[in-house]
N, C-alpha and C positions, 0 to 999 in steps of 0.2 A: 639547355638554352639560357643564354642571357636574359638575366629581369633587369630589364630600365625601369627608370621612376622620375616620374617631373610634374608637379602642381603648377595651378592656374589660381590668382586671388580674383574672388569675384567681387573687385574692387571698381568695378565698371563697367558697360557694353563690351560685348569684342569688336575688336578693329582691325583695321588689316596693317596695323605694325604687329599686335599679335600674332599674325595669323605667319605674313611672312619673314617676322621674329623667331618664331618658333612652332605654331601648331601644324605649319608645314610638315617642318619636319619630322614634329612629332606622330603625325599619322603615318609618315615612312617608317620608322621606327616600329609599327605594330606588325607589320609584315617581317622583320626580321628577329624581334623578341619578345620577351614574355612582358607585356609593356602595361606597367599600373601610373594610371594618370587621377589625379585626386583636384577638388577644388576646393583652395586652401581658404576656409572659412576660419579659423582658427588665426590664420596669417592676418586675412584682412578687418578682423576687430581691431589691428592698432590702428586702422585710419576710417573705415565702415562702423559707424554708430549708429547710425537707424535701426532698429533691426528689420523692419519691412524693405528696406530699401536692402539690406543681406540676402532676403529672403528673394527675393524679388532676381538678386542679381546672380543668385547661385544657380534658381534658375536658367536666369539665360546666357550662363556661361555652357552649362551640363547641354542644354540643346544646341547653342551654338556649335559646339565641340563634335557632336554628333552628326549635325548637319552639312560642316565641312570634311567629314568624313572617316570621323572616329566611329570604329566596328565595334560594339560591346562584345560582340562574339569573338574576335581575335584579342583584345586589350580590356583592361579591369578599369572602370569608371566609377570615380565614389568620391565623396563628402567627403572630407579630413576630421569631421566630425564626427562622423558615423564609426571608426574608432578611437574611442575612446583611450584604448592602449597606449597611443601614442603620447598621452598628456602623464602619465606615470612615468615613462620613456625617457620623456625630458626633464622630468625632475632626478633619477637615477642619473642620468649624465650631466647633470647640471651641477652636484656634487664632485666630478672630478673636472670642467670645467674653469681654468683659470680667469680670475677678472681680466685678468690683461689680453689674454685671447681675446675676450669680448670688446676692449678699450682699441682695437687694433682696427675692428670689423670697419669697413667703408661707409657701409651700408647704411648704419646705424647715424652716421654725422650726417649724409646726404639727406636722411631723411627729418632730421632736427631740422639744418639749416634752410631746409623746403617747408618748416613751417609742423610739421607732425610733431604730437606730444612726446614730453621725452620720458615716457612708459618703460617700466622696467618690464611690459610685455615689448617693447621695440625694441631693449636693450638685448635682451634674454634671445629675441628674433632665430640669432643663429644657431641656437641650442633646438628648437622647437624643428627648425627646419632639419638639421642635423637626425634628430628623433624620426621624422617622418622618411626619410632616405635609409635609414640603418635596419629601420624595425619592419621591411622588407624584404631583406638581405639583397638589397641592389647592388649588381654587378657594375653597370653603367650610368650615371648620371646626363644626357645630354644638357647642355650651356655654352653660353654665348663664351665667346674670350674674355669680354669682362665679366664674368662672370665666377670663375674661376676661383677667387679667392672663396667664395662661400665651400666650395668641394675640398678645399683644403683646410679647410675651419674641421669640417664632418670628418674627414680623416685623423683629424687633430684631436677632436674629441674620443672618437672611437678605439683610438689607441694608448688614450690617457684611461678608458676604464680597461678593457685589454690586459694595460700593463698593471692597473691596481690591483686588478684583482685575478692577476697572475691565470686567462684565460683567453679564449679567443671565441669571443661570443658575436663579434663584429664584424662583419668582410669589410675590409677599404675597399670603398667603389671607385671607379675609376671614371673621369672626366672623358665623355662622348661629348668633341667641339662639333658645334653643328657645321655642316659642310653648308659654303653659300647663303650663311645666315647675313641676310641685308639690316644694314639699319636703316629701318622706314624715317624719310622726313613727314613731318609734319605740316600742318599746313600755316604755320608761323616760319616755315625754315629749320626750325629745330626739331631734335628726334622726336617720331610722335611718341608722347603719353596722355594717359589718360590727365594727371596732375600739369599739365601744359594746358589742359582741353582744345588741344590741335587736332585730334582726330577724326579720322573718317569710320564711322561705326560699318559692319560688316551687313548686317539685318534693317538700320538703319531709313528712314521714310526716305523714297527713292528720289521726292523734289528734295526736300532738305538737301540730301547727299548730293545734288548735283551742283547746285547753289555753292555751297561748302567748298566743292572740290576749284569752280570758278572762283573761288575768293582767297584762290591761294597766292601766298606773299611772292613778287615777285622786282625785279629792278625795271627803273628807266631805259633801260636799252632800247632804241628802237627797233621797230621788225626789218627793216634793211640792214641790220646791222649784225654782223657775226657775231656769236654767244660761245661760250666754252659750256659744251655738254658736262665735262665733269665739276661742276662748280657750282652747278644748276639742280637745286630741288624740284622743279617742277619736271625736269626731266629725269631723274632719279625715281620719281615716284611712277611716270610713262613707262621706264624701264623694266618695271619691276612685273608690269603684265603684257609688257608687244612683246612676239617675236622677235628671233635673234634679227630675222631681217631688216622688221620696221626698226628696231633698234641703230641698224645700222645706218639704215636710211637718213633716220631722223636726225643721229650724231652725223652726219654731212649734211644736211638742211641748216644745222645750227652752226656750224663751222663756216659757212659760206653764203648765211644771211639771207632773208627773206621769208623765217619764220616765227611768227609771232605767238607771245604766250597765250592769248588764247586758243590759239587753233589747238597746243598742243594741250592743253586745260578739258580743251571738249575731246579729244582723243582719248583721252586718259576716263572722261565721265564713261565713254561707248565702253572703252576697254575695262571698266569696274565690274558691270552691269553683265559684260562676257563671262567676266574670272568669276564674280559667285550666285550668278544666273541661279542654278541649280540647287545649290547652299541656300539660297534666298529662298526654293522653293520647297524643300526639306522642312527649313526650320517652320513654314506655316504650315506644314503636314503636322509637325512634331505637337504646335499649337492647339490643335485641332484633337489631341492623342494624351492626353497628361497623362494617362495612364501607364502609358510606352516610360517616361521618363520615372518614374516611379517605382518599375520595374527592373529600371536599369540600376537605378542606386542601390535597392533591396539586393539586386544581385552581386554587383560590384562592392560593396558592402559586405557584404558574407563573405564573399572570398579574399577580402586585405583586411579583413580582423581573424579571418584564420590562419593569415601566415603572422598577423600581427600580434597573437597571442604566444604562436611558437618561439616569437623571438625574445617576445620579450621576459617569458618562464626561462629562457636561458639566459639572461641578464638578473631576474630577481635571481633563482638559483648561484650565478655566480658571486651577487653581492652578501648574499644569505637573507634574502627577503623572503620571507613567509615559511621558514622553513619548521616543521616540525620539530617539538622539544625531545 
């Protein structure tokens, strides 16, 4: 069977640009492979300094995660932390690592020019990411299209230690694009992130969220007047949870005038409250249960530092780390 692998930073609430950004499809994913999903606490110390406010939020990623409908029983759930391996990992591939590889990365300017410290943990980012995907032996990596150049960073790496030290201790994984990955507007118009603070949180207090969703940015057109559905965030974001039908509907209501942003504002609040009804009521079971989650990491845990030792005694091995005189 195929092992995918994909982290989550618990650099904020979940929201439903994560959700149908990615943990969509990530819980489809656990039905058809052997699927280790980690939450990258390691990651988000380059912009997470609190540590209560880490703690707090690793938390309510790992329930969140669960309450939309990650199986512990079908998929491996764990802390980035809780192997340890992986930080030895990246320093062994950090050595065959070119500076210019890392001068190339996107990633790393987008997140300067947005203000994050220019940490040689933020510079290093793609090495550390790279470590967590290999020292699994993932077959699959699921990512967005932009997304892309990070899986080619990991290959990159992989095959600069590979070739150093004339072995094949690494599988090139191979990019799984998500099918139908939407990019969620936000409620400024722009993609939502959490570094925007345009988002609708998933678990979120239910008056807040509806307020929120009402106060989404929208033009002067009047409601007599025809609107271009695809042009239109606040109809992008309606889309993302009516049926195909209302969907259709709705794109001839805006074509032909006479429907105003807010009607479609309170639609979209009814149809939130539909899509994570149940999620919503999960995660205050889960609240109620810390135990349950506590359980889950000790276990998922155990089982990504036992493939995470296997890999990575074949890495020290290859490079002659620890080897007897």
């Amino acid at each position: 069977m195929r092992r995918s692998l994909s982290g989550i930073q618990p650099s904020g609430k979940l929201h439903i640009g994560n959700y149908f950004g990615a943990v969509r499809q990530y819980i489809a994913l656990q039905e058809e492979c052997d699927a280790f999903y980690f939450i990258a606490d390691y990651h988000a110390m380059t912009t997470v300094t609190n540590p209560d406010e880490m703690a707090a939020n690793c938390h309510d990623v790992a329930a969140g995660l669960v309450a939309l409908g990650l199986d512990p029983e079908k998929a491996t759930l764990f802390r980035q932390s809780d192997v340890p391996e992986v930080a030895e990992l990246t320093w062994l591939l950090s050595v065959v690592t070119p500076v210019g590889l890392m001068e190339r990365c996107h990633a790393y300017k987008d997140k300067v020019a947005q203000g994050t410290v220019a940490s040689m943990g933020l510079f290093g980012y793609p090495i550390l990411m790279a470590a967590d995907i290999l020292i699994y032996d993932s077959n699959v990596v699921p990512v967005g299209q932009d997304q892309k150049q990070h899986l080619e960073v990991t290959r990159d790496i992989a095959g600069s230690f590979n070739f150093q030290y004339d072995s094949e201790v690494f599988i090139l994984p191979e990019p799984y694009i998500l099918p139908d990955v939407a990019v969620v507007p936000g409620l400024d118009g722009r993609k939502m992130s959490k570094s925007y603070g345009n988002v609708i949180e998933i678990f979120g207090d239910a008056k807040e969220t509806e307020k929120r969703i009402k106060r989404m940015k929208t033009d002067s057109t009047p409601v007599e007047e025809p609107k271009d559905p695809d042009t239109c965030s606040v109809f992008a974001l309606f889309r993302l949870m009516a049926s195909a039908d209302e969907r259709e509907e709705m794109a001839k209501r805006y074509r032909e005038g006479g429907v105003g942003y807010g009607d479609v504002k309170k639609r979209i609040v009814e149809l939130f409250f539909e899509t994570f009804c149940e999620a919503r009521e999960r995660r205050q079971e889960l609240e109620s249960n810390p135990e349950m989650l506590r359980e889950i990491y000790a276990e998922g845990g155990r089982r990504a530092r036992a493939k995470a030792r296997e890999v990575l005694e074949r890495a020290r091995e290859a490079a002659g780390i620890g080897r007897g005189l």
